[in-house]
C-alpha positions in Angstrom: -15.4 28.3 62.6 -18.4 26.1 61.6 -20.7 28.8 62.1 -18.5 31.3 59.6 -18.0 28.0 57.3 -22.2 27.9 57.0 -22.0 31.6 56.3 -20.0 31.1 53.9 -21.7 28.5 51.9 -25.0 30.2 52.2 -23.3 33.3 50.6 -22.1 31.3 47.9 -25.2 29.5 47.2 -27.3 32.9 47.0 -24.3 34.1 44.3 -24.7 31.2 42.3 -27.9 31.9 41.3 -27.6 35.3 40.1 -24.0 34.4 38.9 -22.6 34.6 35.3 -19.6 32.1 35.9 -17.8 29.7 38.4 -14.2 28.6 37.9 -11.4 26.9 40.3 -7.5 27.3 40.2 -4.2 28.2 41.9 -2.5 30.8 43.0 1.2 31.4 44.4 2.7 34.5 46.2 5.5 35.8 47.3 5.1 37.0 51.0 6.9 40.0 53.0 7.3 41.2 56.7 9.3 43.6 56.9 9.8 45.4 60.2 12.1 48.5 60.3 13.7 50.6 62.6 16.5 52.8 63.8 18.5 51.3 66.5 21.1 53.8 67.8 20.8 55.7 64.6 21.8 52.9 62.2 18.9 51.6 59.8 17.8 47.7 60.8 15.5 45.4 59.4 14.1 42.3 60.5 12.7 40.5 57.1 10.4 37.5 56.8 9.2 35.7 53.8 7.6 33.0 52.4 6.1 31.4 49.6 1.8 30.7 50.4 -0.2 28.5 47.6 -4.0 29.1 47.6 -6.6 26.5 45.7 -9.4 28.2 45.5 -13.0 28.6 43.7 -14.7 31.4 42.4 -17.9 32.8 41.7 -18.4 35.7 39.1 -21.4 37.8 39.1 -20.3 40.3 36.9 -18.9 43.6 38.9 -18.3 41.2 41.7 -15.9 38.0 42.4 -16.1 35.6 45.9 -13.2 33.6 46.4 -13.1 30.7 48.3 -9.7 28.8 48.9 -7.2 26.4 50.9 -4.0 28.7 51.3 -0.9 26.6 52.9 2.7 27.8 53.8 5.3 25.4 54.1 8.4 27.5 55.8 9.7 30.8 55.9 13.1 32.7 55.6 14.4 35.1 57.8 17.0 37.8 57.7 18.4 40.5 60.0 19.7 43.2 57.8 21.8 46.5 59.8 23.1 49.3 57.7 22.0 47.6 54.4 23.7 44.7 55.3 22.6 40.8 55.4 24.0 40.1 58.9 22.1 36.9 59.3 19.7 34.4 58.3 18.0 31.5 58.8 15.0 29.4 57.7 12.0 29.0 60.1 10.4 26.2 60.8 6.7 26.8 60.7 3.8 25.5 58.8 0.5 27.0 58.5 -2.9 26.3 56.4 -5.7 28.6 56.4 -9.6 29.0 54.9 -8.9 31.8 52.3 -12.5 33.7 51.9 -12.3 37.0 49.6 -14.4 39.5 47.7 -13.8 42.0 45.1 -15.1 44.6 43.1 -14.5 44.0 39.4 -14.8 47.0 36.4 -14.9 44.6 33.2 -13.0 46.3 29.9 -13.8 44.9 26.8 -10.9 44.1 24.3 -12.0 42.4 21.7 -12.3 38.7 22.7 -10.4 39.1 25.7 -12.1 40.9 29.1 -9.8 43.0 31.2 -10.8 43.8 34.6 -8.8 45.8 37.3 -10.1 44.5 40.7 -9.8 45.5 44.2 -11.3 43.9 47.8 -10.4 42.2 50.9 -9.7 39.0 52.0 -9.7 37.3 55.5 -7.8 33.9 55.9 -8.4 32.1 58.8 -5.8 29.8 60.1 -6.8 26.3 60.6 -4.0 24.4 61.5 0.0 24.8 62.1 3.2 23.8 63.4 5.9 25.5 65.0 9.2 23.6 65.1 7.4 20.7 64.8 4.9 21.4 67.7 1.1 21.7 66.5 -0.3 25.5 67.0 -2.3 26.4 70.2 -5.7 28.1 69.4 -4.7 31.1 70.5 -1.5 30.7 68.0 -3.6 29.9 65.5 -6.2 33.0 66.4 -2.8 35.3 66.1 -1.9 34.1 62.9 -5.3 35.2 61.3 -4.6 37.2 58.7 -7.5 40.0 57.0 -6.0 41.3 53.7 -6.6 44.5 51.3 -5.8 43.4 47.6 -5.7 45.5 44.2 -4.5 43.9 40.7 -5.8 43.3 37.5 -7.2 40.1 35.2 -7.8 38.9 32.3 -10.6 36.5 30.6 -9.3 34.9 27.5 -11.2 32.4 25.6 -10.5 28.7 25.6 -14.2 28.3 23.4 -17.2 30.1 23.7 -18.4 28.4 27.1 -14.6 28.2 29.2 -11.8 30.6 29.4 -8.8 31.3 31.3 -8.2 33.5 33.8 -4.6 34.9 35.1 -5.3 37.5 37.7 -2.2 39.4 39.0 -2.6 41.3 42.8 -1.0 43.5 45.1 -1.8 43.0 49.0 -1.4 44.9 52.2 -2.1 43.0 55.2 -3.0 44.6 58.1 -1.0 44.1 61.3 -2.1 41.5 63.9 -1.9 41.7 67.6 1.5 39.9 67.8 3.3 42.2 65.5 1.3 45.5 67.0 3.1 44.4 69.8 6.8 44.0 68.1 6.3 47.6 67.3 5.3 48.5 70.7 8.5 46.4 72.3 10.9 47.7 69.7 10.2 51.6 70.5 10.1 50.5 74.0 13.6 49.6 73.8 14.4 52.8 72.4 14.5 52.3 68.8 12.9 55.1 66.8 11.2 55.4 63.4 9.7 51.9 63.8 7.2 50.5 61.0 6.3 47.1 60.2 4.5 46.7 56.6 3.2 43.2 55.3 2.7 42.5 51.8 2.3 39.9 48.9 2.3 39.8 45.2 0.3 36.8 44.0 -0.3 35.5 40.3 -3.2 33.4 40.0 -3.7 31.0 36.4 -8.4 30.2 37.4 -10.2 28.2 34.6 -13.9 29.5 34.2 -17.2 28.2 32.6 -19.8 30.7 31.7 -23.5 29.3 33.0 
């Protein structure tokens, strides 16, 4: 971790210098697991969700954006859903904060005053610390809960004065699967369910402040 950390700051300081602005803010999402299947020919669903927050800094050189944030997640909710049917649910006990690091691509539109840019990139949040019912997360829980992200969305620069602006920034992520839920899949068509998917996703509005150098 230290060693990714150092990268990390040595990428940051090399942007910086070639960099047009820097900014901090917050984000919220709304988070999805949803894994799907067909259990003796009757649709299920087994649907998790929670509610992450992300502080985070960025750097702006222009066509590009780094990200670097502090994304926690207090809880989640859980439902088992057959036929299109709640059939139960329950709130989960778990706690998780990660190292957000991100970087996008960035096609600035100019609208007048205001600066539209759709965006798309990746992101990789690296869980730092957890609990479980209470119980602090192993390493190896914590290595499984590592999340690496493909996001799409748009933003906006509107002028505060000429040197700071705000900037609301609206994405769309698919997460790819980690080991632990590869292997849901796996157990779920083992047990003879059929059309089995799993798909992770989050829709995140973030509200940055910026200051052009």
């Amino acid at each position: 971790m230290k060693r990714l950390l150092l990268v990390l700051a040595l990428v940051c300081l090399t942007t910086v210098a070639f960099a047009f602005d820097i900014g901090a803010g917050l984000s919220g999402s709304y988070y999805m697991s949803s894994l799907k299947a067909q259990v003796i020919g009757i649709p299920t669903e087994g649907l998790i969700t929670g509610v992450p927050f992300n502080f985070m800094a960025f750097v702006d050189a222009g066509y590009l954006q780094f990200n670097v944030g502090y994304r926690m997640v207090d809880g989640y909710h859980a439902k088992a859903i057959v036929n299109g049917t709640v059939q139960s649910e329950m709130d989960v006990d778990a706690k998780l904060s990660y190292v957000s690091i991100a970087g996008y691509g960035k096609f600035p539109i100019e609208l007048g005053p205001i600066v539209l840019f759709p965006m798309v990139g990746i992101e990789y949040d690296l869980a730092v610390a957890g609990t479980s019912a209470g119980t602090k997360l192993t390493s190896q829980d914590l290595k499984d809960a590592t999340e690496f992200w493909i996001k799409a969305g748009v933003g906006a620069d509107i002028p505060i004065t000429p040197q700071f602006y705000l900037r609301p920034e609206l994405m769309l992520g698919y997460k790819l699967l980690s080991g632990p839920e590869n292997d849901e899949v796996s157990s779920a068509k083992a047990s003879g369910a059929t059309d089995v998917s799993m798909i992770d996703l989050s829709f995140e509005l973030a509200v940055l402040f910026g200051v052009k150098l």
